[in-house]
mmCIF file as gemmi writes it, N, C-alpha and C atoms, coordinates in Angstrom:
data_model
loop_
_atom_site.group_PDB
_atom_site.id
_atom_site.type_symbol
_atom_site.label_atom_id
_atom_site.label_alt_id
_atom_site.label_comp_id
_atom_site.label_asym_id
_atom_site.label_entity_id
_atom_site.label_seq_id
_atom_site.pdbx_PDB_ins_code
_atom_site.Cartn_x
_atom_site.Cartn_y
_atom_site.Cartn_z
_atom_site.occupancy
_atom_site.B_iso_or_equiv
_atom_site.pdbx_formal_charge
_atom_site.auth_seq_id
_atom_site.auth_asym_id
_atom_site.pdbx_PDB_model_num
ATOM 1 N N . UNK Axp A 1 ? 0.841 -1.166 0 1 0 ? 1 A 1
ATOM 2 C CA . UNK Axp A 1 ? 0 0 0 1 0 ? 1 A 1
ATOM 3 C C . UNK Axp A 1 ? 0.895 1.241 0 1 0 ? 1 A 1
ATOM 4 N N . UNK Axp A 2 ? 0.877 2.026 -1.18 1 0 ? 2 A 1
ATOM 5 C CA . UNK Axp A 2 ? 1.129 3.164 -1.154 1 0 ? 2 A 1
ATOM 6 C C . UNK Axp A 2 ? 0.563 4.7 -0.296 1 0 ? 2 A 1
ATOM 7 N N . UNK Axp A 3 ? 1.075 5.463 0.571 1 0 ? 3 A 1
ATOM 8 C CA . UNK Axp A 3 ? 0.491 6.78 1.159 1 0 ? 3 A 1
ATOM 9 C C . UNK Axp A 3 ? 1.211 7.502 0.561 1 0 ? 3 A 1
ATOM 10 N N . UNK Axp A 4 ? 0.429 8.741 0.614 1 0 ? 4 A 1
ATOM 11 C CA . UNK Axp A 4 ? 0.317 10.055 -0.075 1 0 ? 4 A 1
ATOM 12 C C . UNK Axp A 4 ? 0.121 11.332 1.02 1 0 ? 4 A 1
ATOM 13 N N . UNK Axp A 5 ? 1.645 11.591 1.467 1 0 ? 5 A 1
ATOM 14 C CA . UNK Axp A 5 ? 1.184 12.7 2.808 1 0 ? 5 A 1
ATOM 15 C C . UNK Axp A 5 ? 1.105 14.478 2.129 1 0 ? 5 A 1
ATOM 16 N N . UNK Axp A 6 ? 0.197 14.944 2.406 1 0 ? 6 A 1
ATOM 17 C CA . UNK Axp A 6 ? 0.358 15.905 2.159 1 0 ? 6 A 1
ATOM 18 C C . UNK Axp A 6 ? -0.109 17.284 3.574 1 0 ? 6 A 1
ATOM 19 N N . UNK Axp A 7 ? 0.368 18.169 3.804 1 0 ? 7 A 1
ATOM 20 C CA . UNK Axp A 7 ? -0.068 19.344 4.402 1 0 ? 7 A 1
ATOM 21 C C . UNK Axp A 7 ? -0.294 20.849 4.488 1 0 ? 7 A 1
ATOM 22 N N . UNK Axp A 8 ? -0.956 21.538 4.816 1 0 ? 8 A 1
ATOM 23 C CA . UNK Axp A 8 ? -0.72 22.93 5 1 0 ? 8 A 1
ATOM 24 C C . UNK Axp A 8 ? -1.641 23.1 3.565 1 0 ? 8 A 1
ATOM 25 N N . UNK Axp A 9 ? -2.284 22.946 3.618 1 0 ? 9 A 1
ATOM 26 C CA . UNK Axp A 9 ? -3.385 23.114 2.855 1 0 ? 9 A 1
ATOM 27 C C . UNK Axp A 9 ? -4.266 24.557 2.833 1 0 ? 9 A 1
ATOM 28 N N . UNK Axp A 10 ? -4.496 25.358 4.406 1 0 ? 10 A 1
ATOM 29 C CA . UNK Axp A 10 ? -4.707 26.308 4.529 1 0 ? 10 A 1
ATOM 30 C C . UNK Axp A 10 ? -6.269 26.628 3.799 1 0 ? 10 A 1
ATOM 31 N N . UNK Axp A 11 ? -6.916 25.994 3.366 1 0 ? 11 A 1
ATOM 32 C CA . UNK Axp A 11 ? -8.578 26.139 2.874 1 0 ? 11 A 1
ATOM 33 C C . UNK Axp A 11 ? -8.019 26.739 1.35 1 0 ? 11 A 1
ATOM 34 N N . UNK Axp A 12 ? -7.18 26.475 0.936 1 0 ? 12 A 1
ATOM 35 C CA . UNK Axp A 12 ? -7.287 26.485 -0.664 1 0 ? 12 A 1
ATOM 36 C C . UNK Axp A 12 ? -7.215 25.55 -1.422 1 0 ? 12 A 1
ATOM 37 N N . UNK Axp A 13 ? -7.947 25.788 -2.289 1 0 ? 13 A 1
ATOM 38 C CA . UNK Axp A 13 ? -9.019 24.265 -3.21 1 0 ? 13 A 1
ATOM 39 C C . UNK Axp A 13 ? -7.889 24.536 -4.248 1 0 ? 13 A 1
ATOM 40 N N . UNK Axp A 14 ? -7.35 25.307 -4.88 1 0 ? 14 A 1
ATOM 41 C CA . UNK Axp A 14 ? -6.063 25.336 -5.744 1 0 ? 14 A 1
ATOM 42 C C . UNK Axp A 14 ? -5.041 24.396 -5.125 1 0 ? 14 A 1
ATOM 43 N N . UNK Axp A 15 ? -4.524 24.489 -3.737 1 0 ? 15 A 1
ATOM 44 C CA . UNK Axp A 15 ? -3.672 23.426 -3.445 1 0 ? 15 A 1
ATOM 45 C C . UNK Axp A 15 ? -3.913 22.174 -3.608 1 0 ? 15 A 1
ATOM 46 N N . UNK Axp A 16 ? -4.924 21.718 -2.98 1 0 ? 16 A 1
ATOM 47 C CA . UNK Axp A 16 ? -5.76 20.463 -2.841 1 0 ? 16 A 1
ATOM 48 C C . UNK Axp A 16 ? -5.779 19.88 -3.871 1 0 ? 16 A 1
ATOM 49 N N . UNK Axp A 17 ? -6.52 20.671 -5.492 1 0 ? 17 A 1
ATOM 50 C CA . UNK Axp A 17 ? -6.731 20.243 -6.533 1 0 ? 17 A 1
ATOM 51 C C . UNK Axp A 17 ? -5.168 19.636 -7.067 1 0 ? 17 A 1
ATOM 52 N N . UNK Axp A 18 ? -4.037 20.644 -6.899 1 0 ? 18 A 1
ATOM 53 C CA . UNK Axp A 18 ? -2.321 20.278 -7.304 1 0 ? 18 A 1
ATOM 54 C C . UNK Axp A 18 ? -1.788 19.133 -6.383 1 0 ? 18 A 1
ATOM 55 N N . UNK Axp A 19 ? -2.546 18.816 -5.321 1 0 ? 19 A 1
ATOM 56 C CA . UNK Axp A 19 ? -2.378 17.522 -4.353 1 0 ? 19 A 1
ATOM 57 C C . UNK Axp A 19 ? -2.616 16.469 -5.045 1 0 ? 19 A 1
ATOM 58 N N . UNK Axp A 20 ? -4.101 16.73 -5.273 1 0 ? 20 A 1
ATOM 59 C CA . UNK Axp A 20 ? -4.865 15.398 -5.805 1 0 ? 20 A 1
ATOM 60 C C . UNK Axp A 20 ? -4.768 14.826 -7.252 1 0 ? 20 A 1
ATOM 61 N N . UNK Axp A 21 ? -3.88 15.937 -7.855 1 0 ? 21 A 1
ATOM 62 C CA . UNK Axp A 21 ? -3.062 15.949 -9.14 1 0 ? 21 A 1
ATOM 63 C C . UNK Axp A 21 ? -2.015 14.403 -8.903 1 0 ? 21 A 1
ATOM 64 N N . UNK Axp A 22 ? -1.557 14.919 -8.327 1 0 ? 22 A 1
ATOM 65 C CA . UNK Axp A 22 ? -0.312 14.643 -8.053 1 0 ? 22 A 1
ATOM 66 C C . UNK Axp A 22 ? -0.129 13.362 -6.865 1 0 ? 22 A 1
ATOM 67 N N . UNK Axp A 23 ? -1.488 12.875 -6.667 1 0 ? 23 A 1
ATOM 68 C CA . UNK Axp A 23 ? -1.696 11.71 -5.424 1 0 ? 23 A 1
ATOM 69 C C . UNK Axp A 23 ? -2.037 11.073 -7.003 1 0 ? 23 A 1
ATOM 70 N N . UNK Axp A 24 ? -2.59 11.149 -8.062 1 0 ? 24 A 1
ATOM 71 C CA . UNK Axp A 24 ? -3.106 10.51 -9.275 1 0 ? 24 A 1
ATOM 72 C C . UNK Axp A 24 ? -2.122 9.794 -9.954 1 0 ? 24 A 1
ATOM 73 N N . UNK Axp A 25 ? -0.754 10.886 -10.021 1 0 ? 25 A 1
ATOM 74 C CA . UNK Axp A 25 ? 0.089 10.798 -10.768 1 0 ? 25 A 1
ATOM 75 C C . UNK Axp A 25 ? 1.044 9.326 -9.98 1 0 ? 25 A 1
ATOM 76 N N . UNK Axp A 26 ? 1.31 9.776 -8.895 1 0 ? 26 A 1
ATOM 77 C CA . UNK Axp A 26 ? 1.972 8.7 -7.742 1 0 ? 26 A 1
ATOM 78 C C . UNK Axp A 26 ? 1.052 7.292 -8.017 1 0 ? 26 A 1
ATOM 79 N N . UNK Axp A 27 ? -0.197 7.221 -8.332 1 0 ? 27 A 1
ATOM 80 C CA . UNK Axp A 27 ? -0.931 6.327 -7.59 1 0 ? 27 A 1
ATOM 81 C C . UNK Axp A 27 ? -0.634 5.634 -6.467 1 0 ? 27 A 1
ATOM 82 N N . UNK Axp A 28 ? -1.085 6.763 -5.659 1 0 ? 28 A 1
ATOM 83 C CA . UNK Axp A 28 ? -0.888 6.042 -4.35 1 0 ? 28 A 1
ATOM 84 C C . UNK Axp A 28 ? -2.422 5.645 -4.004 1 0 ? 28 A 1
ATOM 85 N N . UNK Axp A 29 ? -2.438 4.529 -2.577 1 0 ? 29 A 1
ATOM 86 C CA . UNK Axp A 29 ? -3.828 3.874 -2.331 1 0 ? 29 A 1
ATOM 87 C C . UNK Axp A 29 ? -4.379 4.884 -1.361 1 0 ? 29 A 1
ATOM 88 N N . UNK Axp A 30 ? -3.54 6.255 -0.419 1 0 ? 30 A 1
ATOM 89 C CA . UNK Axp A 30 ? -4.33 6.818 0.453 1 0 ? 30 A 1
ATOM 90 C C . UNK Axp A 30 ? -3.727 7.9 0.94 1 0 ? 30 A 1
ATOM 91 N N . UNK Axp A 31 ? -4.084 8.869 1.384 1 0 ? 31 A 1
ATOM 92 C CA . UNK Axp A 31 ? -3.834 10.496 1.868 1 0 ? 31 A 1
ATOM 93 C C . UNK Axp A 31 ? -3.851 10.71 2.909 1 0 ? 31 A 1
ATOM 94 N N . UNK Axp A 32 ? -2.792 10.308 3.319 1 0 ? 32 A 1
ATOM 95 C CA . UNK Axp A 32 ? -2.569 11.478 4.664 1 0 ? 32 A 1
ATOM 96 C C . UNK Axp A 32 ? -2.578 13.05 4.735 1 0 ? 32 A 1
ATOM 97 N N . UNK Axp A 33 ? -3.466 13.826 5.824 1 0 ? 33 A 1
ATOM 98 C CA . UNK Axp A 33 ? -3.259 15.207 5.503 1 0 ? 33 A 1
ATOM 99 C C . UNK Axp A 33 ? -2.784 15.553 6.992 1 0 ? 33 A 1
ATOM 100 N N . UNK Axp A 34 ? -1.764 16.031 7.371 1 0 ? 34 A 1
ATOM 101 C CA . UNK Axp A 34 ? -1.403 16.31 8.477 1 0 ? 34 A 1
ATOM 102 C C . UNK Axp A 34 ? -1.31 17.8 8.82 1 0 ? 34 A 1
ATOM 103 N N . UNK Axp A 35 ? -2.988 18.461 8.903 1 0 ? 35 A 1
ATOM 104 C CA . UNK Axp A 35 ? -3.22 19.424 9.716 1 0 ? 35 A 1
ATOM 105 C C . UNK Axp A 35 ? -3.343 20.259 8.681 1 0 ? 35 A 1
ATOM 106 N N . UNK Axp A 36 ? -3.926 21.469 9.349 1 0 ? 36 A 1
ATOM 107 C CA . UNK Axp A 36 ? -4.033 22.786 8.745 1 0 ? 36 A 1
ATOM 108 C C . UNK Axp A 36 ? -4.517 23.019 7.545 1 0 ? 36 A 1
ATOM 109 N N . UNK Axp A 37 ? -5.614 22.204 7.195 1 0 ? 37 A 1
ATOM 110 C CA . UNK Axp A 37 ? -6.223 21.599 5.965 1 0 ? 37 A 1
ATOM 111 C C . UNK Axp A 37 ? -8.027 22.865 5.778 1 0 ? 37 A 1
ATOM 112 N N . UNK Axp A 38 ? -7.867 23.27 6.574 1 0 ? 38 A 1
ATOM 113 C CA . UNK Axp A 38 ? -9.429 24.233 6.407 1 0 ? 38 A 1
ATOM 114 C C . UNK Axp A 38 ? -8.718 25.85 6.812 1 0 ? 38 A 1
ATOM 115 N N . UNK Axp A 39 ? -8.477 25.773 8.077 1 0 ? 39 A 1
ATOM 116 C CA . UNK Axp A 39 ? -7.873 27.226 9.075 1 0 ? 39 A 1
ATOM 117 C C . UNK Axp A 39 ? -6.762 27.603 8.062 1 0 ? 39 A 1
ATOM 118 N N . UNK Axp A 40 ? -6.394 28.817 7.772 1 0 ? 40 A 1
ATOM 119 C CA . UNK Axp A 40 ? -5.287 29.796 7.134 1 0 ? 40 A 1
ATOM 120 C C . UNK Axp A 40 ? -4.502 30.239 8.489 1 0 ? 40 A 1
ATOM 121 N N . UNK Axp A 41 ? -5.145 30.69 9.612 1 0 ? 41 A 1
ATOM 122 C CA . UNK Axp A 41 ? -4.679 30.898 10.678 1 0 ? 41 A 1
ATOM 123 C C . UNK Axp A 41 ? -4.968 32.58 11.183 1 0 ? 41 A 1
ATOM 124 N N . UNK Axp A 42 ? -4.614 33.015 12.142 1 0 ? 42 A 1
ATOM 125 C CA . UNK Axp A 42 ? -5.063 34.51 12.303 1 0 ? 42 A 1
ATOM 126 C C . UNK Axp A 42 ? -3.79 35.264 11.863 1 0 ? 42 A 1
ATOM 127 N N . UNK Axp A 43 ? -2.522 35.041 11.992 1 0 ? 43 A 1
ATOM 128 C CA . UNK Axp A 43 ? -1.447 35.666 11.314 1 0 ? 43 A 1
ATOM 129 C C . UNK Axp A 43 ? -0.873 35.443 9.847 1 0 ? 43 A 1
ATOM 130 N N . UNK Axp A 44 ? -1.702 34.858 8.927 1 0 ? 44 A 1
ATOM 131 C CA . UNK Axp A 44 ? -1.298 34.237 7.893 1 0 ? 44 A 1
ATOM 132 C C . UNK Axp A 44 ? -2.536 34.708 6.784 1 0 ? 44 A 1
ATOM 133 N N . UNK Axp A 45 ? -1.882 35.62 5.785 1 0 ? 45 A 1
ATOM 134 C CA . UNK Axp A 45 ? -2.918 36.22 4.462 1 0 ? 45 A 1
ATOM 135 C C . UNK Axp A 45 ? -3.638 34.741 3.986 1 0 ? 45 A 1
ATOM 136 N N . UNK Axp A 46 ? -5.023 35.032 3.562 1 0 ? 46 A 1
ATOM 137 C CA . UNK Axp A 46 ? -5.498 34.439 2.784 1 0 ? 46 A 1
ATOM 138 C C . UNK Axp A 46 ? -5.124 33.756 1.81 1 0 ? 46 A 1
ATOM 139 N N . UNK Axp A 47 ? -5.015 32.39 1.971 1 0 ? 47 A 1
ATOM 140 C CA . UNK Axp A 47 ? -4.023 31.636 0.434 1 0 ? 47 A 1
ATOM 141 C C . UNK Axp A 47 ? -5.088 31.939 -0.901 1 0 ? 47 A 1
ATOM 142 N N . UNK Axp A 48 ? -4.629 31.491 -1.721 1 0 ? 48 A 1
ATOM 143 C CA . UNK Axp A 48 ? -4.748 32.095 -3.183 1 0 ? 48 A 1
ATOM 144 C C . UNK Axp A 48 ? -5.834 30.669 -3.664 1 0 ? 48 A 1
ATOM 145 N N . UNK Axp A 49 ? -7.138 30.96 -4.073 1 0 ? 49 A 1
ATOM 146 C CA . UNK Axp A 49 ? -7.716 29.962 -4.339 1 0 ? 49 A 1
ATOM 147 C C . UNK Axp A 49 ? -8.57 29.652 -2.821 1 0 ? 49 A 1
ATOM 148 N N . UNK Axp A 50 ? -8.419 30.711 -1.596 1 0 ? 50 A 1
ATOM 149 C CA . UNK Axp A 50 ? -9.131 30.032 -0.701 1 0 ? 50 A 1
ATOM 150 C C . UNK Axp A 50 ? -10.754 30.193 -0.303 1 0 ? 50 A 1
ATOM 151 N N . UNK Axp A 51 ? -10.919 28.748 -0.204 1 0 ? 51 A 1
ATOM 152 C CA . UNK Axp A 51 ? -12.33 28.532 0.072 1 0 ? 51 A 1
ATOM 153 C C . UNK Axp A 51 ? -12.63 27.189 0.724 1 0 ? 51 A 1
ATOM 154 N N . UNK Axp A 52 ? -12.902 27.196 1.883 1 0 ? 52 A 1
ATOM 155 C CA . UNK Axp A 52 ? -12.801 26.087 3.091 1 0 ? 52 A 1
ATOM 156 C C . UNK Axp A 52 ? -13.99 25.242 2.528 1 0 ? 52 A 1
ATOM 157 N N . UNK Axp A 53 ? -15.451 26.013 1.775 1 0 ? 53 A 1
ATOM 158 C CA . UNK Axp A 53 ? -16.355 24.726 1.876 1 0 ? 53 A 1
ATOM 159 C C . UNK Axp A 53 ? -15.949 23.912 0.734 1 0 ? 53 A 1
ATOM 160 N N . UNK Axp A 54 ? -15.596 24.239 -0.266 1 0 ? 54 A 1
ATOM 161 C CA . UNK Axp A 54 ? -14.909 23.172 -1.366 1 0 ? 54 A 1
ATOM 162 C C . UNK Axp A 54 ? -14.015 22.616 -1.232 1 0 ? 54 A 1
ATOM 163 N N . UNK Axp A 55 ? -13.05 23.244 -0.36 1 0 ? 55 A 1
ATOM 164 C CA . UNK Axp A 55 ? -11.794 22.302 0.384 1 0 ? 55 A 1
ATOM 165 C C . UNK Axp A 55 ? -13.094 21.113 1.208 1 0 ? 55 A 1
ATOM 166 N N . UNK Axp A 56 ? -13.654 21.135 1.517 1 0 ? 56 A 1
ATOM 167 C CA . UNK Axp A 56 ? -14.406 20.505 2.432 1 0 ? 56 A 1
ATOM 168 C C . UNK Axp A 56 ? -15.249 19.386 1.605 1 0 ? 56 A 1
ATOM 169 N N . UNK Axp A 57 ? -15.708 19.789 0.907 1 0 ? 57 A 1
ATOM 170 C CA . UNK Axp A 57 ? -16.443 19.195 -0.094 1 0 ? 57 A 1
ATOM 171 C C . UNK Axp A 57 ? -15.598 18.726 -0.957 1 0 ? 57 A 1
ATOM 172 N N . UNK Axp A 58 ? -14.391 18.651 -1.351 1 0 ? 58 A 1
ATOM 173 C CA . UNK Axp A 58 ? -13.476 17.925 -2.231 1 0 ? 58 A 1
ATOM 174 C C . UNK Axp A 58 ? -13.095 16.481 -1.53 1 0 ? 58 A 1
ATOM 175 N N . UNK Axp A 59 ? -13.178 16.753 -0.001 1 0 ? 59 A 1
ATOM 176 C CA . UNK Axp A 59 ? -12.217 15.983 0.799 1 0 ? 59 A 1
ATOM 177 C C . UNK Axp A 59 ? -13.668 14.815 1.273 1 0 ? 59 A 1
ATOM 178 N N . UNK Axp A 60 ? -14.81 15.7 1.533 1 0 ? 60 A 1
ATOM 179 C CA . UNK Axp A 60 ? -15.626 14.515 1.677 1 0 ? 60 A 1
ATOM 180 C C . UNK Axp A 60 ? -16.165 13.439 0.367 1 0 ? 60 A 1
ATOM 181 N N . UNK Axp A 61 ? -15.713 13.993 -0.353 1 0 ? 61 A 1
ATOM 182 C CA . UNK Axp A 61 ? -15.674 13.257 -1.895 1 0 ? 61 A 1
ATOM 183 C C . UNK Axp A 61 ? -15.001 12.003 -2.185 1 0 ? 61 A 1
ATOM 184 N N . UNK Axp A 62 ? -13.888 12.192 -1.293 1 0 ? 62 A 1
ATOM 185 C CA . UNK Axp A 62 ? -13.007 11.083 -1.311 1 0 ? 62 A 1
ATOM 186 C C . UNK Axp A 62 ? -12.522 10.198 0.3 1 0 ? 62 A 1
ATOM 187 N N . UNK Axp A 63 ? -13.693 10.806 1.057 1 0 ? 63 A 1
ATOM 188 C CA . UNK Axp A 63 ? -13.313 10.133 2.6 1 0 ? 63 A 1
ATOM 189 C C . UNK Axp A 63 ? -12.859 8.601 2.441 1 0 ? 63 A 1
ATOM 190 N N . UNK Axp A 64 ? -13.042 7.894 1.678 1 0 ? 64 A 1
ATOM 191 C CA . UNK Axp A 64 ? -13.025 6.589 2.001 1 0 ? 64 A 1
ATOM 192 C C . UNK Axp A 64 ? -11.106 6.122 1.971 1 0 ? 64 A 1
ATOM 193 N N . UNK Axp A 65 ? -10.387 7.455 1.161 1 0 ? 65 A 1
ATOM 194 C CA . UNK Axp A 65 ? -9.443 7.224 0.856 1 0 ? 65 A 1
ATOM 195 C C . UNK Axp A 65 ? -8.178 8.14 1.876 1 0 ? 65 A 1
ATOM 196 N N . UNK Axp A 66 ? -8.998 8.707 2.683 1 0 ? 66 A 1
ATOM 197 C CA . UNK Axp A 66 ? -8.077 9.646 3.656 1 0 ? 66 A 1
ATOM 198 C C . UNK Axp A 66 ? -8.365 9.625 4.771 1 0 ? 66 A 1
ATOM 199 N N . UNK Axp A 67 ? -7.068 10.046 5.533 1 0 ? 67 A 1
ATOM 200 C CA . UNK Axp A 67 ? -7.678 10.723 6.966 1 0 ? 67 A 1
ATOM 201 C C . UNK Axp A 67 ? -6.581 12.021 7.238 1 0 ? 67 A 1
ATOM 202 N N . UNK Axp A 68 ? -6.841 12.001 8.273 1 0 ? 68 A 1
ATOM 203 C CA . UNK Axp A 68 ? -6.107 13.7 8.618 1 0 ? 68 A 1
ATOM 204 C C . UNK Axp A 68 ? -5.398 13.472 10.209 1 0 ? 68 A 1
ATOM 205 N N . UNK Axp A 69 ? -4.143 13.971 10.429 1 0 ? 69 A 1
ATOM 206 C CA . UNK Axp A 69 ? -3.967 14.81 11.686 1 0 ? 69 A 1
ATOM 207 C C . UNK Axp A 69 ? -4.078 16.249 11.924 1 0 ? 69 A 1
ATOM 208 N N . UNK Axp A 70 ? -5.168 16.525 12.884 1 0 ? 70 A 1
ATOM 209 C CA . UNK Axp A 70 ? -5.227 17.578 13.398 1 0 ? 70 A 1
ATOM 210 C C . UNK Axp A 70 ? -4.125 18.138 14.063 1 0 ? 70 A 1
ATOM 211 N N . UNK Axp A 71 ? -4.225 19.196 13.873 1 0 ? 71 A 1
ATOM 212 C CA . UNK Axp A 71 ? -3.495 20.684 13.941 1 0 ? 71 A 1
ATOM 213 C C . UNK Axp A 71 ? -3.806 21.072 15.569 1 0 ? 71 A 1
ATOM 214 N N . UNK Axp A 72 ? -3.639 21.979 16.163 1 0 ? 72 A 1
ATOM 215 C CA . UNK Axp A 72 ? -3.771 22.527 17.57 1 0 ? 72 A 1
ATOM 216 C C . UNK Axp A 72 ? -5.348 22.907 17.447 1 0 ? 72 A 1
ATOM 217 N N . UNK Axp A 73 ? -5.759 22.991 16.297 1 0 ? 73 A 1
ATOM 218 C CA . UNK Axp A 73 ? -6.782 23.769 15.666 1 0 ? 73 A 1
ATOM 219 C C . UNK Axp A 73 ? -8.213 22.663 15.212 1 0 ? 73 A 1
ATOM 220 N N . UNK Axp A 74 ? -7.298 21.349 15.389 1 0 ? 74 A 1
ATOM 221 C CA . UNK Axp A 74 ? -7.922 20.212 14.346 1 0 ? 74 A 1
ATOM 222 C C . UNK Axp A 74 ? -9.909 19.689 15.054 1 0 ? 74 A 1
ATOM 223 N N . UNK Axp A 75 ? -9.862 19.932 15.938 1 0 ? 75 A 1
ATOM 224 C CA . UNK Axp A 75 ? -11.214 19.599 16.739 1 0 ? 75 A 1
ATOM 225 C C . UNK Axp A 75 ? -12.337 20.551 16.246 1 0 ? 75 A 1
ATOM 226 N N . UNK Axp A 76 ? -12.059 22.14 15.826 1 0 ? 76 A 1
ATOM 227 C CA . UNK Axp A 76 ? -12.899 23.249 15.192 1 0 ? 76 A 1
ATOM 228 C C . UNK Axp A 76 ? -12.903 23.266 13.792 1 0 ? 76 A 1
ATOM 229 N N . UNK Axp A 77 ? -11.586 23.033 13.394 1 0 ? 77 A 1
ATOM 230 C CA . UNK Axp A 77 ? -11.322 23.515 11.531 1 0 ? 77 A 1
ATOM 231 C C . UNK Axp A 77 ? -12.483 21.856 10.66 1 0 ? 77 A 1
ATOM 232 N N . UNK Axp A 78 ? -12.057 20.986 11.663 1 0 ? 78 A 1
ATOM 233 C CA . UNK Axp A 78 ? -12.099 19.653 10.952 1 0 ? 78 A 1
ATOM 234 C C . UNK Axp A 78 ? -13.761 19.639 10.748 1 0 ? 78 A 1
ATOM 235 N N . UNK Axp A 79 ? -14.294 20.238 11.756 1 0 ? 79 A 1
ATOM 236 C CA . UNK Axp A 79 ? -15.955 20.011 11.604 1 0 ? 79 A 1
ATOM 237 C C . UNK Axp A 79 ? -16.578 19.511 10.821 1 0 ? 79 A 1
ATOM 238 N N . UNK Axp A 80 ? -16.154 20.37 9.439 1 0 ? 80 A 1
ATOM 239 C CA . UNK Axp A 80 ? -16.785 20.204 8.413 1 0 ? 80 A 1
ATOM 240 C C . UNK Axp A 80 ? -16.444 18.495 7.519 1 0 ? 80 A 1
ATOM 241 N N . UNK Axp A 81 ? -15.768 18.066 8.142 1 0 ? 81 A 1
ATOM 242 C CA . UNK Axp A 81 ? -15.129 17.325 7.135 1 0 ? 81 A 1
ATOM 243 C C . UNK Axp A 81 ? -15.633 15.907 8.125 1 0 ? 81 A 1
ATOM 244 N N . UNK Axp A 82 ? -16.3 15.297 7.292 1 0 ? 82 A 1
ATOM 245 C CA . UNK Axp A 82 ? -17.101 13.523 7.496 1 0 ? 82 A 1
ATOM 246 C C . UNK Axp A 82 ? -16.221 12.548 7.172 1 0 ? 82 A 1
ATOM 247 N N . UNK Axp A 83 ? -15.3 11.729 8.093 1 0 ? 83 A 1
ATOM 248 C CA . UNK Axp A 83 ? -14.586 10.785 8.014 1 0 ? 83 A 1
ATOM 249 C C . UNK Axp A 83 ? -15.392 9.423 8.083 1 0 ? 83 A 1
ATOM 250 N N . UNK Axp A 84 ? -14.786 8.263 7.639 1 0 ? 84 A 1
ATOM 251 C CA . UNK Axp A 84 ? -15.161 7.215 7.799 1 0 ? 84 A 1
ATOM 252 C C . UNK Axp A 84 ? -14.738 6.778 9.26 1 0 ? 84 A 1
ATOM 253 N N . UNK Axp A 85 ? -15.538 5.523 10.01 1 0 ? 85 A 1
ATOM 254 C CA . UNK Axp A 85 ? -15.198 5.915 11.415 1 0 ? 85 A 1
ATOM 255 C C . UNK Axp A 85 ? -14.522 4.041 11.58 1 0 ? 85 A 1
């Protein structure tokens, strides 16, 4: 089984989309996202492409194939996002 770690995602669906590019290209079997996958943070500009509910909605698209470590942040940012349990 191949993994696919990726992070710092920051709620832009431009990253995500160049992730999931590129988890295609690897074929790997699964995605690790370790944190910071919705929150930009309070000291950190708006990433380019950002938008948390399509980050959100990209990721529940493919739950069966990921999971995530939360961030300091990960219990609030993650809300949105429906894991397999």
């Amino acid at each position: 089984m191949n993994f696919f770690v990726i992070s710092d995602i920051h709620g832009s669906i431009e990253a995500l989309e160049k992730a999931m590019e590129r988890f295609q290209v690897e074929k790997a079997d699964y995605i690790i996202i370790c944190g910071d996958f919705l929150n930009h943070g309070p000291r950190n500009p708006l990433p380019e492409g950002y938008n948390t509910k399509a980050v959100a909605e990209k990721l529940n698209s493919i739950k069966d194939n990921f999971t995530k470590l939360p961030n300091s942040f990960g219990h609030i940012t993650s809300a949105p996002i429906f894991l397999p349990r």
